[in-house]
ZAPA-109727 format. One line per field, with one value per residue: residue number from 1; residue in three letters; x, y, z of N, C-alpha, C in turn. Coordinates in pm, 1 decimal. Example, Ala and Ser with C-alpha at 12.3 -4.5 7.8 and 13.67 -1.06 7.14 Angstrom:
<sites>
pos	[1;2]
code	[ALA;SER]
n.east	[1319.0;1285.0]
n.north	[-569.0;-225.0]
n.up	[780.0;708.0]
ca.east	[1230.0;1367.0]
ca.north	[-450.0;-106.0]
ca.up	[780.0;714.0]
c.east	[1320.0;1290.0]
c.north	[-330.0;3.0]
c.up	[780.0;787.0]
</sites>
This chain:
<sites>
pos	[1;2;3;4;5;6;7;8;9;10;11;12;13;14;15;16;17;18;19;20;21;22;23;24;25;26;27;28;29;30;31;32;33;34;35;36;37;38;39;40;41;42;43;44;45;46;47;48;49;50;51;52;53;54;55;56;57;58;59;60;61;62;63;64]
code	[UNK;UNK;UNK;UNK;UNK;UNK;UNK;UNK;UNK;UNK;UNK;UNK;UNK;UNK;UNK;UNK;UNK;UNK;UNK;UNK;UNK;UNK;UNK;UNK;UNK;UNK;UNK;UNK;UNK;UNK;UNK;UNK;UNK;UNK;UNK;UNK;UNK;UNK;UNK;UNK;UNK;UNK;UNK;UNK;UNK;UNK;UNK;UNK;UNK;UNK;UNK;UNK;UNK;UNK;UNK;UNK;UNK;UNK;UNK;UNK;UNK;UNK;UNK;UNK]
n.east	[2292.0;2490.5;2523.6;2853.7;2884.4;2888.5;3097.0;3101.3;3234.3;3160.8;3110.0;3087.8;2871.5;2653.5;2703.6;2631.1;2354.7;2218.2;2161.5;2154.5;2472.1;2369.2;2148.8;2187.3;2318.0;2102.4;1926.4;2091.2;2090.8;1800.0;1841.4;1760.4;1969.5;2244.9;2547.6;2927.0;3279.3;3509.9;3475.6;3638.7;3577.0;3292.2;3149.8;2904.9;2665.7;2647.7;2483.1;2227.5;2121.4;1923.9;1950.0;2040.0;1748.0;1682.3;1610.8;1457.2;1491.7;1338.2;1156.3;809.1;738.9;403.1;196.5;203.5]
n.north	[-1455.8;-1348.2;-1032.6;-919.3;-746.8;-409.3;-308.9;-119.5;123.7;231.0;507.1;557.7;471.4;608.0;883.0;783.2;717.5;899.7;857.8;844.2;623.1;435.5;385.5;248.5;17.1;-71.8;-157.6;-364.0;-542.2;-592.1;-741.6;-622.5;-564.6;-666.9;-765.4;-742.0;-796.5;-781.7;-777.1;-579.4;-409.8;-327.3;-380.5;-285.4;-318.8;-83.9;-144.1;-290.8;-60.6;247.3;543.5;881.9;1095.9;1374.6;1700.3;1911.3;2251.1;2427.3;2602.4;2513.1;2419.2;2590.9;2521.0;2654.8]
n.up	[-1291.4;-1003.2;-917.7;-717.3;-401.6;-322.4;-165.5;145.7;428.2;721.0;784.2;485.9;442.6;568.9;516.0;170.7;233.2;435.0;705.8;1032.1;1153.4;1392.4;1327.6;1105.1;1223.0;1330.1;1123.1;1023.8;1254.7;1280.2;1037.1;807.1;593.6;455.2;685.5;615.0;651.9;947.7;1297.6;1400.0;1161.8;1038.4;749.7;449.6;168.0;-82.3;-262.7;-173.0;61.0;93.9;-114.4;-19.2;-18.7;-206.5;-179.0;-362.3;-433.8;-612.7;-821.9;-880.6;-1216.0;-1369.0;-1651.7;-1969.5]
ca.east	[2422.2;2459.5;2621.6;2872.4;2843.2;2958.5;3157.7;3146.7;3241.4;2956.2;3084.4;3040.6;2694.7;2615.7;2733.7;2516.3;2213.5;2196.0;2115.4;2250.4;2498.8;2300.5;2003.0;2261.2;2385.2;1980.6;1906.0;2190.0;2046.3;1704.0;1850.9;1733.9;2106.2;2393.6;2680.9;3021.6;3367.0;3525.6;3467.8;3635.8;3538.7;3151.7;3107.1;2812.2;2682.6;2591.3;2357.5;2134.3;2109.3;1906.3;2035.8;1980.4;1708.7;1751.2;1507.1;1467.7;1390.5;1342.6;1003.0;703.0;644.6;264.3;164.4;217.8]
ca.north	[-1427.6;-1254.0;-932.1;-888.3;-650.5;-307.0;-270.5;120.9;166.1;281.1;592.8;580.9;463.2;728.1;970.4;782.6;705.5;1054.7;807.2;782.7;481.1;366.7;324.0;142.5;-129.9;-144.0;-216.9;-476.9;-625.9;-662.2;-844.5;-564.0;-513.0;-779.6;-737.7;-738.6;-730.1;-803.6;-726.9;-441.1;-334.0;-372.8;-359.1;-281.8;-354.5;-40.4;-166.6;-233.6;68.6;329.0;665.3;1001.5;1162.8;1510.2;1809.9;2056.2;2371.8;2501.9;2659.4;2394.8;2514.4;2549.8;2503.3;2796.9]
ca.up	[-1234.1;-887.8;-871.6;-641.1;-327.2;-373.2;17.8;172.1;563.8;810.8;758.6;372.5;382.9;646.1;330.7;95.7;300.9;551.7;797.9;1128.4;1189.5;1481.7;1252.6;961.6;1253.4;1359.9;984.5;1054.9;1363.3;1222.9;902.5;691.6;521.2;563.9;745.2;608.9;734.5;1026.2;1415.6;1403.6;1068.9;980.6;608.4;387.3;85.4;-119.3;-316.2;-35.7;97.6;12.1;-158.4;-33.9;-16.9;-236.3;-171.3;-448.3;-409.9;-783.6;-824.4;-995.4;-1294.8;-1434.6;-1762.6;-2037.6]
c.east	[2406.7;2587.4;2667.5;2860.4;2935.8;3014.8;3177.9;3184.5;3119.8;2993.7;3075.6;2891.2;2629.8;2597.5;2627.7;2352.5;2132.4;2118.7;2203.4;2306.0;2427.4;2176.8;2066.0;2259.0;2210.8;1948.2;1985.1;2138.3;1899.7;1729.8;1802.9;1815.8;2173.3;2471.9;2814.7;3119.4;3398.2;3461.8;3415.8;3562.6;3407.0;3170.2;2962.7;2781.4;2616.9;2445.4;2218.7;2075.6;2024.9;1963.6;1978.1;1901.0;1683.9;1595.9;1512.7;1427.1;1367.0;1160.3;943.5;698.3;519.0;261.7;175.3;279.8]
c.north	[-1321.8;-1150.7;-892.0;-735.4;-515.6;-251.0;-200.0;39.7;208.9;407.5;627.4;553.8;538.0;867.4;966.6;756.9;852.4;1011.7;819.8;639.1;451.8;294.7;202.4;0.0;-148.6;-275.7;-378.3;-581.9;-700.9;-731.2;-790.1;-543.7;-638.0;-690.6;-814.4;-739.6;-840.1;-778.9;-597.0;-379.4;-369.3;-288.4;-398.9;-285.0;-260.2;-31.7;-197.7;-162.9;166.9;472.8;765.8;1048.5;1311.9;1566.7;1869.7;2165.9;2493.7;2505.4;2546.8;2515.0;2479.3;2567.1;2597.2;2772.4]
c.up	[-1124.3;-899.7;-723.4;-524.2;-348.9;-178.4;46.6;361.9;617.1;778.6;595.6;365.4;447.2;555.5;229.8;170.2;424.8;654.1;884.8;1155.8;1280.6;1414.7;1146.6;1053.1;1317.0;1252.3;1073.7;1144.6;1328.5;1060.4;799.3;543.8;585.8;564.8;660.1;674.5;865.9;1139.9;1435.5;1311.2;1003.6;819.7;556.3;273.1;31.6;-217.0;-285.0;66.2;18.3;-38.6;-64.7;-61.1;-79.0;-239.7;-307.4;-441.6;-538.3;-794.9;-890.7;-1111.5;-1337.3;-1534.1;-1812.2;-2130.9]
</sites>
């Protein structure tokens, strides 16, 4: 069974991905991600996308 697409705006997946839209409608152009939506309104499918990126900056700890 196919799960349906989970549909954000360019500027929501801009949010979840900390990509620039220009790079989202590249994705798009090279067929990396489908396109959603209308014209006006390009839609995306979150689940195709990747997340964020998160840094941490909490010390390693070593063994003890």
């Amino acid at each position: 069974m196919t799960r349906p697409p989970i549909l954000v705006d360019v500027a929501q997946a801009v949010e979840w991905t900390g990509r620039p839209a220009g790079t989202l409608r590249r994705w798009v152009h090279e067929k990396r991600i489908t396109r959603y939506g209308t014209a006006r309104r390009m839609l995306l499918d979150l689940r195709e996308l990747p997340e964020r990126a998160t840094q941490c900056n909490a010390p390693l700890r070593t063994g003890g």
